[in-house]
C-alpha positions in Angstrom: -32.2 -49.7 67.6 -32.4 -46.2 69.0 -28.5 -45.7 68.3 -28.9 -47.2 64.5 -32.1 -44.7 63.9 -34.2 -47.9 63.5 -38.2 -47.2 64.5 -39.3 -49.4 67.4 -42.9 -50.8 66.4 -44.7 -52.0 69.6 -48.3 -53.2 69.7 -50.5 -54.2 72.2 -51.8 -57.6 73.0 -54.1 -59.2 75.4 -54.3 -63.3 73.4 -52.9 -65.7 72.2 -54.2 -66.0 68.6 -53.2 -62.1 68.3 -49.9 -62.7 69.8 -49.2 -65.2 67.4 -50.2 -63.2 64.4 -48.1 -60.2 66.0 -44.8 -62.3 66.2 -45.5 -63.3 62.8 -45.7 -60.0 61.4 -42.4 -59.2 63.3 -43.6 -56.5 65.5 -40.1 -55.5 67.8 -42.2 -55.6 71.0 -45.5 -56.8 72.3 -47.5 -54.8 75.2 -50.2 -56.7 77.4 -51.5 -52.8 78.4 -54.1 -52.5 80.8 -55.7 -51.3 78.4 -57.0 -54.6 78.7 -59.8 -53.3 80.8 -61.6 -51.0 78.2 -60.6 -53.7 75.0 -61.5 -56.7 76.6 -62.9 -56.7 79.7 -65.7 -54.1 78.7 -64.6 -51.4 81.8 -65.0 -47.6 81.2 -61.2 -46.7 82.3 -58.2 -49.0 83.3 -58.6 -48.8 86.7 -60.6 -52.1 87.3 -58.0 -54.0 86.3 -55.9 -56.2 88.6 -52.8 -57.8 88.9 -54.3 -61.5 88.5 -56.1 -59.9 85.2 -52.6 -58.4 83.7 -51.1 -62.4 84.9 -53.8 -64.4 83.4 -53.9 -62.5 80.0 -50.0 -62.2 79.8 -49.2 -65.9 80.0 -51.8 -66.2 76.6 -49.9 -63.7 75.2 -46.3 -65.5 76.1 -47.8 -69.0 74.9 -48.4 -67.2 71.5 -45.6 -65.3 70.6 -42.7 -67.0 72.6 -39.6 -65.3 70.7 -41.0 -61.5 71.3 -39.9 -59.3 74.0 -42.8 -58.5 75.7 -43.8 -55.9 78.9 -46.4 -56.4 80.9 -48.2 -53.5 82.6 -48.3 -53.1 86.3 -52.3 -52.1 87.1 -53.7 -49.3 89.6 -52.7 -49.7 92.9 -50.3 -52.8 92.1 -47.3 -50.7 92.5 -48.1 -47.1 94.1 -48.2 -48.2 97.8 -44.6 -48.5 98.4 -41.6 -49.8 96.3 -42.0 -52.9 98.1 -45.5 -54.1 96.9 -44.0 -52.6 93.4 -41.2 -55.7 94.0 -43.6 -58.2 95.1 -46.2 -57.3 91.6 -43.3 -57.4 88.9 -41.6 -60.1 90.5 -45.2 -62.0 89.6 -45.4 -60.7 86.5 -41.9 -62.1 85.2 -41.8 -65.4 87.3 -45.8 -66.2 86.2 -45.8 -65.2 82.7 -41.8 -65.3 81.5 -42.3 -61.8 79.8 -39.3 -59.6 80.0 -40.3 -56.8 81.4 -42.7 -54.1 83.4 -44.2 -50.9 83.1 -45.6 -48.5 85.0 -46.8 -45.2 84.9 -45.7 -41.5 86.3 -42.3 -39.6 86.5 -42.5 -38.2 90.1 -40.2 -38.8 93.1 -42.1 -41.9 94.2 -42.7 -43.4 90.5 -38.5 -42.6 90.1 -37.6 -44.3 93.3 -40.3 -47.3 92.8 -38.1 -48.0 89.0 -35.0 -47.6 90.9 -35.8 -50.3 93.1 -37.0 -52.6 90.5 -34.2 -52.2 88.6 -31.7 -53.1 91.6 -33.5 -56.0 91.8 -32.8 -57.3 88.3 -36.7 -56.3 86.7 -36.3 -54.3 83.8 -38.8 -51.2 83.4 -40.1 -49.3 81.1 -41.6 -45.8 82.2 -45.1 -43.9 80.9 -45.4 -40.0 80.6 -47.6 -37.5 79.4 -51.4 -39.1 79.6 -51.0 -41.7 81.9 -54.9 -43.3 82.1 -54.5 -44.8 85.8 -54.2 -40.9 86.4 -57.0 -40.0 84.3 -59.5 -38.6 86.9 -56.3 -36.6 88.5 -55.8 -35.1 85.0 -59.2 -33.9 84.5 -60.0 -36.3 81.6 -58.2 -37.9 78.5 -56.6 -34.9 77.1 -52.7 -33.5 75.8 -50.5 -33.2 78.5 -47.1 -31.2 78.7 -48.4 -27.7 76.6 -47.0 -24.6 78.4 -43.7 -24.2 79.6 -43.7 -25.4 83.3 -45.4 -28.6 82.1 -43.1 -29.3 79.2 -39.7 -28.8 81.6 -41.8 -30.9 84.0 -41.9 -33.3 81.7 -38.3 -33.7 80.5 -37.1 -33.7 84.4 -39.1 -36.3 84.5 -38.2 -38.1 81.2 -34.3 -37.7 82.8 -34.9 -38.8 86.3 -36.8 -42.1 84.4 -33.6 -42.7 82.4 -31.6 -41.9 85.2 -33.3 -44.5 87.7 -32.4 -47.2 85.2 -35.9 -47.4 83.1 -35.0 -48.5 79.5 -37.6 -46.8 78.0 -40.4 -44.4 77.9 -43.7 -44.5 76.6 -44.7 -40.7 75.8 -48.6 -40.8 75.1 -50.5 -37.4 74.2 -47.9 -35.2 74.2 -47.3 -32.1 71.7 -45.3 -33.3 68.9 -42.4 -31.3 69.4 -41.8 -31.8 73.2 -42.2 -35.7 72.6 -38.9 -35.0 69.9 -36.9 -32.7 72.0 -37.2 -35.7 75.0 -36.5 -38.0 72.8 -33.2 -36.2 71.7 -32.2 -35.9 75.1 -32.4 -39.0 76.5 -30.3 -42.3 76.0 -33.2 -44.3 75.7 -35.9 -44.7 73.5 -38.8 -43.3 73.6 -42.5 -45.1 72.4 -45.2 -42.4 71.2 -48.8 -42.1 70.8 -50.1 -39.6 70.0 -46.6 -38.1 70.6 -46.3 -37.4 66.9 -43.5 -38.7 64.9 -40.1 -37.2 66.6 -40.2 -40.4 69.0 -37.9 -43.4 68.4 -41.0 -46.2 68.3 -44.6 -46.2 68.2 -47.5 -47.9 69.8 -51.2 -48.8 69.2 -53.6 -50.3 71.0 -54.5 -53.5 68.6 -57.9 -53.3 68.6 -57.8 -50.0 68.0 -55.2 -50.1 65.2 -57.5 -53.1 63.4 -60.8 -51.2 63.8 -62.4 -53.4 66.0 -63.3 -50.7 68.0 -65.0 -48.4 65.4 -66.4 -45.4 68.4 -62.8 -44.9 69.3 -61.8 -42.0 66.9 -59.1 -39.8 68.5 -56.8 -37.7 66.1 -53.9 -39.6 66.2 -55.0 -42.9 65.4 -54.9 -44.6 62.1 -56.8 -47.8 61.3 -54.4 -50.3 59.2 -57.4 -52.7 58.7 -61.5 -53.1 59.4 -61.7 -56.3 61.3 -64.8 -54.8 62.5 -66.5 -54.8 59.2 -65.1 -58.1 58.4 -66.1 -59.8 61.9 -70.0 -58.2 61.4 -69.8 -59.6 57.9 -69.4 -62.8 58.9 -71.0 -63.3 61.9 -73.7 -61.5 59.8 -73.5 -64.9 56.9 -73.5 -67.1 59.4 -76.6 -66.3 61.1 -78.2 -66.1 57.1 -77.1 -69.3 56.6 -77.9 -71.2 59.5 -81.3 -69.9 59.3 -81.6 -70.5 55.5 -80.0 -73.7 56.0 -77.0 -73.4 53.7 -74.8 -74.3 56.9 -74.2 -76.6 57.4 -74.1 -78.9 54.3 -72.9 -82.1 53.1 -69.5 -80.9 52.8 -69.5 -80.3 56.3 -71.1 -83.3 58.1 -69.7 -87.0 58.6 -71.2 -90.2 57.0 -72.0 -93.1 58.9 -68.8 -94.6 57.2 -65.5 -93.0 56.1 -63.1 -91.0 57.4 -63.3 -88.5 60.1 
């Protein structure tokens, strides 16, 4: 896609009724982020979140949208210990839930050598620069990363060094708008912004966020494409009238003594 100039459109996904709706609506690729933590499991960061967590929400996601490539992310400490335990976690992750590939974060030696390994082994990976949350305490916060010139050359070495250990992609998240563009012109392989502005070859939302389901969550670079939130309070909202009214439920909605079901 990257060589045709086609946009990569990646969302995440953490269920199945999502996940169906997702490879409906013909998304490229489906992420079960651990973003899973904040969105669904009610954490303040992503760092709670285990392996068993990323497992038991994947396979949902894999039951629901069956014909869409879809990455799973490797959580906090699942992978950082040595290359090995990075083996042993993605080999799980793509015998457990069938999905197609990993991610994990960081562009350092050890991060390099850890997706060299999986990739010897067969485990395709895509790599995550520029705010990477399992860092967040590290980087002082949720904030842009790569402004000034030692951190942007950082940056691309480490964009390079990803594509050269065999990664197949990148995910560039808060990074100024023209670094994430002049990494993705020199790499090979794609790149997946947000908040990387739009010089990157895909982007990618958080789903929840991207619906408005979670209505606090107002950072510049998202836009909502739809108020589920408003919606789900609406409802939920008639329901409670009407049960307490007692509209609901009516004949229409409850069985005779004889008939059919």
């Amino acid at each position: 896609m990257k060589e045709r100039g086609e946009r990569i459109t990646v969302l995440t996904c953490h269920d199945v009724l999502f996940a169906r709706i997702l490879e409906e609506a013909g998304v490229d690729m489906i992420l079960v982020g651990d973003s899973l933590g904040q969105v669904a499991l009610g954490y303040d960061s992503t760092l709670p979140v285990t392996l068993d967590d990323m497992i038991h929400h994947a396979k949902a996601v894999g039951r629901g949208a069956p014909a869409t490539f879809t990455v799973v992310d490797l959580p906090f400490l699942s992978y950082q210990v040595s290359a090995e335990d990075a083996l042993r976690s993605a080999g799980r992750v793509l015998k457990e839930t069938g999905a197609e590939a990993v991610k994990l974060e960081g562009g350092d030696a050890a991060a390099v050598a850890t997706v060299a390994r999986l990739v010897a082994a067969g485990i395709p990976v895509m790599g995550h620069l520029g705010l990477t949350p399992q860092s967040v305490h590290a980087l002082g916060g949720y904030r842009v990363q790569g402004r000034g010139t030692g951190a942007a050359t950082r940056m691309l070495d480490e964009a390079r060094a990803l594509e050269e250990a065999g990664a197949f992609a990148v995910v560039l998240e808060l990074v100024p708008g023209p670094l994430a563009e002049r990494i993705s012109g020199g790499l090979t392989i794609p790149t997946i912004g947000i908040g990387a502005g739009p010089g990157c070859d895909g982007q990618v939302l958080v789903l929840a966020d991207a619906l408005g389901l979670n209505p606090g969550f107002t950072p510049r670079f998202l836009h909502r494409f739809a108020d589920l939130h408003g919606e789900a309070l609406r409802g939920a909202r008639d329901f409670v009238a009407q049960v307490r009214d007692g509209a609901y439920p009516g004949r229409a909605h409850t069985f005779e003594s004889e008939g059919p079901a």
